[in-house]
C-alpha angles and dihedrals in degrees: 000000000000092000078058092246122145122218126178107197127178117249088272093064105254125137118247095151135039120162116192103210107218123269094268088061113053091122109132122266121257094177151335132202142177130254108229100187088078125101094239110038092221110051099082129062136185119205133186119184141172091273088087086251147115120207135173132226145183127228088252083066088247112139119234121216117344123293117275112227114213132187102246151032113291114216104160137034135180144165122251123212107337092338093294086130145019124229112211131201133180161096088343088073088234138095113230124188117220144182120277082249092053104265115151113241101174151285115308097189137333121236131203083232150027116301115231095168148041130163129170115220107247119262091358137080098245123110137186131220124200113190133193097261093064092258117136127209133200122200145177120201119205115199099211111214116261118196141114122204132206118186102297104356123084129191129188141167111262114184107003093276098040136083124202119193121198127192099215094206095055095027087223108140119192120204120221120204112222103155090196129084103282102214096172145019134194135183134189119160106294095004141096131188119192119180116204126181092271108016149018115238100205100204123181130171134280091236154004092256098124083216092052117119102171111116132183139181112275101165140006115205099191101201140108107249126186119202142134097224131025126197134179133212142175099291092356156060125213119214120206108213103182091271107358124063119210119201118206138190110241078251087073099249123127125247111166142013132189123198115211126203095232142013113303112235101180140011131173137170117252097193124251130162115304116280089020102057118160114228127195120230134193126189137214090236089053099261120132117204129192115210134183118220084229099041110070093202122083124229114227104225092178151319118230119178105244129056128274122248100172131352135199138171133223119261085249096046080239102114132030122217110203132180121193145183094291093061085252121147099211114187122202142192093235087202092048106025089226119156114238113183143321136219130203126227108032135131094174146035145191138172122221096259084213098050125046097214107049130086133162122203127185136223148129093024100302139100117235120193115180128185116201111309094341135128114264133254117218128188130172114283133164120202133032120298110243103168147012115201123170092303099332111102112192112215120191095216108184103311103342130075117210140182117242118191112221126192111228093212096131101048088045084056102049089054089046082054085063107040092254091141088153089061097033083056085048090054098045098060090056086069140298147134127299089246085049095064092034082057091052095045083058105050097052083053098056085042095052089243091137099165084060093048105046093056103088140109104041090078084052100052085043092062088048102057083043092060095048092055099254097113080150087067094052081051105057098043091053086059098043078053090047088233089142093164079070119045089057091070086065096056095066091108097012127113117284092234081054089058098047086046099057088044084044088054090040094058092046086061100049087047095059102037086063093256100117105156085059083052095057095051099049092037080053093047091056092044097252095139094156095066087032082059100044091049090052089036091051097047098045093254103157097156089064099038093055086047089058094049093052096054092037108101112245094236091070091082088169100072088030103065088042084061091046091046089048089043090060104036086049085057087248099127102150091060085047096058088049082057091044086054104050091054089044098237098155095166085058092047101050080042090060095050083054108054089033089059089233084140094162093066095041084058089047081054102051090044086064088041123035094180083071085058094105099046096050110043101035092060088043092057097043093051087048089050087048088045088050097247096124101158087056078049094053100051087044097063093043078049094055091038093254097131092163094066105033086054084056096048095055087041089057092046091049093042090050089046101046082054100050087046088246085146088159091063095034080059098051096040082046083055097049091043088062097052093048086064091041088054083040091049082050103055106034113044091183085073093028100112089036093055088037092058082043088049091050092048095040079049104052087042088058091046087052106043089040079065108043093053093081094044087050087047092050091043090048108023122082088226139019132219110199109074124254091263090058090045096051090038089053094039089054098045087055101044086051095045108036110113120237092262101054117228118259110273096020117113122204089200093066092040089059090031087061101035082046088056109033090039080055088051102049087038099254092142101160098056088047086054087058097041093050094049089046080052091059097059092047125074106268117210115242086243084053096046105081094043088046095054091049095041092051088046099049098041095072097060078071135088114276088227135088127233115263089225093066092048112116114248112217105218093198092057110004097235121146110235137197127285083217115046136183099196091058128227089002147089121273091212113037095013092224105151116251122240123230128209107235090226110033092013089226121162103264120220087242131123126197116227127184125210126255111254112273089034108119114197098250084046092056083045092059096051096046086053095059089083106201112226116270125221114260104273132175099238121031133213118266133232127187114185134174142136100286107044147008111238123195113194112178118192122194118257120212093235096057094145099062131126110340107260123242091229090056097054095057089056091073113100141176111286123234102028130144091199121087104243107192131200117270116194132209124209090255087061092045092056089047091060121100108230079223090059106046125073119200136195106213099209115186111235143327086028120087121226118259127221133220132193119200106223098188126068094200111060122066109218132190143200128203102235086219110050092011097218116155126246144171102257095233085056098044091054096044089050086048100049080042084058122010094240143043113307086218110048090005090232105165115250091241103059122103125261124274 
């Protein structure tokens, strides 16, 4: 053997075998041995060599399986029980048991030396180990039982590496293949745990058939766990730790944990929702504990004195069956505590998981089966009982569960003895003779319980056709009876469209028989979600239309969208665009904001997804413009792109307010409207000259209308609130500035009529002279007749002179000019245009200046920011700044007359010309300016930004940063206080800067 040849010879020494291993294994042989659980003894060899390996062979020389590499020298090899395992010794100075295909299971002992031998005793577990130093050891191995059990399916450990699970109603087992030691095994509905030395395989079904034995990997946790129970639910898996319980995602990671104050004995799942399962657990110290997987407290049900062996709760959760450590089945009230009997002799219990009131419990041999109170009836039974189910009783027996029919003749009886004939109906159909229900027929009626006696023989003729093999037959006449309950007992191993039509037939019947909340669950149950939809739909049932759509997949876009339509139509938006949401319909949902008015999530909509903008604001704008809120309207549809409409909406606005003399407002929609070109300027080059000259006109119209709004409040108004100096300055302005084709709603009467009185008040009588003859060639309202006559008459017994107080100062220049110009807002002398304050339409002290070719404006920013250093004064310059305004305050300093400023020598011009020459800056100027004194409108593109120089130290201005008229500060803060916002554009004072 050391060529690593194999020859099988007689016992005469003669070769009839010889198998040549392959090239790669030539190591010399330690040892071979047979396999005896074949059918024939010789077939099947095990062979260890020097190469650290074990392989297997055929006669034939053909080699079984791979070779399975180990981590030290084999010396010795042997067969275990009928060649299910294999036991290894070697070099490692241990002896290790294996699989028959070479799996390692574990260590069986550990030596001081080498192991040269090994042999199993025949027919029995005891081996024997013979080491190197001469020393001897004798062993028994004990295989534990390793199984978990759920209702009617059963798993256990076969071989050592493998899992079978049995359903105990079909009798169909299903092998699954683990090739690793299985330590542990749980089982919960669809779902299946198995721990292996390194790691738990969660399974579950591939579907909801009851019948169904097809399981996959759903999830690996690989991780070594310890623990002395393991037990699986819905989404986790609960681990026993002598006194602490772990619960653990099937990702592996821990959620919870409970401490108990001594060591758990038992533990089982009672069933519960998935993700928030109840488990029963029982102590050492006699305390049993429920626990839900999500609650991390435990709920104390009740303490008994002595410890818990098994544990099981009534179908109702109503009673509690305990066994402890006397061999004593104690029952309990669970609500009361109360104790309600106890039986001797049991080392296990389980309730009948179809009647309250019957439980069966094992020990000493005998089967004891009690209903309610009454006494208990024992047959012979050997095993451990696992489970009670209608008349079916499971027994774990060794190492095998089974399923033993048992007639409940007896309990059926004892509640016949006391006129239960309710109950004793309740118990028969869970199995027993024909006399017995010919007996029970009778008695109820002998005891006038006619209901009861008149149920009868259909049971019967449902057994028949099951014995004869037509359990399609029963079937079918249970649902033609509309004994529903009971059809179902004949669909364990039917066909699953038998199933959904016996739920669907049930449902109809609910349906027509007025019980329509009964209809939607079992429509639901047959999958039948459509019907299920329309019945919740047609009653109003919006709690249970917006539970189906919540367990509907989303792929199911039918019932869906019926849940969604119902939603609506029942005013429960909020639970139709859930429902939106899951299928992904984004467009219906956004539809739905829309027609339900919940305009603040559509917006949140259309924020996540741009392509919506349309749908939303367009019908926004369009419900705002119905409800009269036409500036909202306005914004709405410049919001969605729609600049048509949103230029017609703010026409229409400025057109309605010029007609009902809101020139306030005409003012304000004229000033929008000329914002709306310039953003349209901005984003479309190919209309930008034509929407500047628009902004330009929109702009002068404001101006205009901001203006005559006083003058139409004094004409029409008792009294007026702005004082006589505001009304000439405004008259004036507007006389000087109207076109030649007068915009629609101004009247030049009322101008005149207010520049004639207030000039005669403030002794501008010249100009008076000259309002009051332009008012005779003009057509003169009946109301202004009178005042105009008087005023013409009395005017002429004054100077025909104006006072020199009232007369406009050209800051450029310095030149008094008329109160009366041709040449319009500028000066006679220097032509520089004269800037108005928004609110008294005084002449402000500001001068504009442009910027020298090549000078961008961040780079004139920077330069005006480089303040040059001032000479010390005794009074400095002012500036107020917040949010809302620019504010400008000049105090006088006492060296006024220093060094000539740059700026002011740029303001010189050439006398005598007809032609505006403005003030053009260099950089050098620029840094010469003081930030303080320099005011700039900020226009968006295309615009350029416009400068300002104050040219007086003793007056403050500011600038709305939004619509960038000009004010005296004291003004612009009054009007602001009067109306929260900006008299001109109407921007709040608290919102942010531009």
């Amino acid at each position: 053997m050391f060529n690593g040849i194999i020859s099988i010879r007689n016992k005469n020494g003669e070769e009839k075998v010889k198998i040549e291993r392959p090239g790669g294994s030539l190591s010399p042989i330690w040892s071979i041995c047979w396999n005896p659980s074949r059918e024939e003894r010789n077939d099947i060899l095990a062979v260890a060599d020097w190469g650290q390996k074990i392989s297997f062979y055929q006669l034939s020389g053909k080699q079984i399986g791979k070779d399975r590499a180990l981590n030290f020298d084999p010396c010795c090899i042997s067969y275990f029980t009928k060649g299910e395992y294999i036991l290894l010794g070697g070099s490692d100075k241990q002896v290790s048991l294996f699989t028959k295909d070479g799996v390692r299971l574990g260590t069986v002992g550990e030596q001081n030396s080498w192991v040269w031998t090994c042999q199993v005793k025949p027919d029995s577990n005891y081996v024997v180990v013979g080491c190197q130093d001469g020393t001897i050891s004798f062993y028994q191995l004990i295989f534990s039982t390793v199984h978990g059990l759920y209702k009617d399916r059963y798993a256990y450990r076969d071989s050592m590496t493998d899992v079978i699970v049995q359903h105990l109603i079909t009798e169909q087992k299903v092998r699954i293949k683990c090739k690793e030691l299985v330590k542990k095994i749980a089982i919960y509905r669809n779902r299946l745990a198995i721990q292996l030395p390194e790691k738990i395989l969660i399974y579950e079904l591939y579907s909801e058939d009851s019948s169904d034995m097809h399981y996959r990997v759903k999830e690996k946790i690989i991780k070594k766990f310890e623990c002395n129970l393991l037990v699986v639910c819905a989404n986790h898996i609960i681990l026993c730790q002598e006194k602490r319980l772990q619960c653990l995602s099937f990702s592996g990671v821990k959620e919870r944990e409970w401490q108990m104050e001594s060591l758990i004995r038992y533990i089982k799942v009672i069933g519960g929702p998935p993700g928030r399962e109840g488990l029963l657990v029982g102590l050492k110290n006699g305390q049993i504990l429920k626990i839900f997987v999500d609650n991390l407290f435990a709920i104390i049900l009740l303490k008994q004195a002595t410890a818990v062996r098994c544990l099981d709760m009534s179908a109702s959760r109503k009673k509690l069956a305990v066994v402890d450590e006397n061999d004593t089945c104690l029952v309990y009230d669970i609500d009361t505590k109360e104790l309600l009997f106890q039986e001797p002799n049991a080392n296990s219990v389980a309730w009948n998981t179809q009647c309250e009131d019957m439980l069966c419990f094992s020990g000493g041999g005998y089967l004891n089966i009690k209903a309610s109170t009454f006494p208990v009836h024992r047959q012979k039974l050997q095993g451990f009982v696992v489970g009670y189910n209608g008349s079916k009783i499971f027994c774990l027996h060794v190492f095998s569960i089974s399923a033993v029919e048992v007639p409940q003749s007896a309990p059926m009886y004892q509640y016949l003895d006391r006129k239960l004939f309710k109950e004793a109906y309740q118990i028969a159909c869970l199995g027993v003779t024909d006399t017995d229900w010919r007996e029970l027929a009778m008695e109820a009626l002998e005891g006038l319980d006619f209901e009861t006696a008149k149920k009868g023989k259909f049971h019967e003729a449902a057994k028949l056709y099951k014995r004869s093999g037509h359990e399609n037959l029963a079937l079918e006449m249970y649902t033609d009876l509309c004994m529903f309950e009971y059809a179902k007992d004949f669909l364990g191993s039917g066909d699953p469209k038998e199933t959904k039509m016996l739920i669907t037939k049930q449902a109809d019947w609910a349906r027509n028989i007025k019980e329509p909340k009964a209809a939607v669950e079992m429509y639901i149950s047959a999958g039948e979600h459509v019907k299920a939809i329309e019945i919740c739909g047609d009653h109003g049932w919006v709690d249970m239309l917006i539970d189906i759509a919540r367990k509907l997949d989303k792929a199911e876009r039918e019932p869906l969208l019926l849940c969604a339509t119902y939603l609506k139509k029942l005013d429960s938006p909020g639970y139709a665009a859930e429902t939106y949401l899951k299928m992904g319909d984004l467009k219906s949902l956004v539809q739905l904001h829309v027609e339900t008015q919940r305009w603040d999530e559509a917006f949140a909509l259309g924020e996540k997804h741009p392509e919506f903008k349309d749908d939303i604001y367009v019908p926004y704008a369009q419900w705002l413009a119905e409800n009269d809120r036409f500036e909202e309207a306005q914004k709405a549809f410049h919001k969605a792109g729609r600049q048509r409409e949103a230029v017609q909406v703010l026409e229409q606005l400025t057109n309605n307010a010029v007609a009902e003399s809101r020139f306030n407002d005409a003012a304000y929609y004229y000033w929008m409207l000329s914002m709306q070109c310039l953003d349209i300027a901005q984003a479309d080059p190919a209309q930008k000259d034509m929407m500047l000259g628009k902004f330009h006109h929109f702009q002068r119209l404001a101006e205009l209308y901001h203006g005559y709004h006083a003058i139409h409040r004094h004409t029409e108004d008792p009294f007026s609130v702005h004082r006589p100096e505001t009304l000439f300055n405004i008259s004036r302005f507007l006389l000087h500035s109207l076109p030649k084709d007068t915009p629609l709603g101004i009247s030049k009467v009322k101008i005149l009529f207010t520049l004639a009185k207030q000039s005669k008040a403030l002794g501008a009588y010249r100009l008076a002279r000259h309002a009051y003859d332009k008012l005779r060639g003009l057509y003169i309202p009946a109301r202004f007749q009178k005042s105009i006559e008087l005023g013409t008459l009395t005017i002429r017994a004054k100077p025909f002179h104006d006072s020199e107080e009232l007369v406009p100062l050209c800051y450029r220049c310095s030149t008094n000019n008329p109160l009366l110009n041709n040449l319009g807002n500028v000066c006679i002398n220097c032509r520089q245009p004269f800037i108005f304050s928004a609110s008294s339409y005084d002449v402000l002290h500001l001068v504009e200046f442009y910027l020298e070719e090549g000078i961008t404006d961040e780079e004139a920013i920077s330069l005006i920011d480089l303040e040059v250093p001032r000479p010390k004064q005794d009074n400095r310059q002012q500036e107020i700044a917040n949010s809302s305004s620019q504010i400008l305050r000049l105090v006088e300093t006492k060296d006024s007359m220093g060094d000539e400023d740059p700026f002011t020598a740029k303001l010189s011009f050439e006398q005598g010309g007809s032609e505006f020459v403005p003030v053009v800056v260099s950089r050098l100027v620029l840094r010469s300016m003081s930030r303080r004194d320099v005011l700039i409108k900020r226009w968006p593109p295309p615009l350029r930004w416009q400068y300002f120089r104050s040219l007086l130290p003793d007056a403050s201005i500011t600038m709305c940063p939004s619509c960038f008229q000009m004010f005296h500060s004291e003004d612009y803060e009054l009007l602001v206080l009067q109306h929260g916002c900006c008299p001109y554009c109407r921007r709040c004072k608290d919102d942010p800067g531009p």
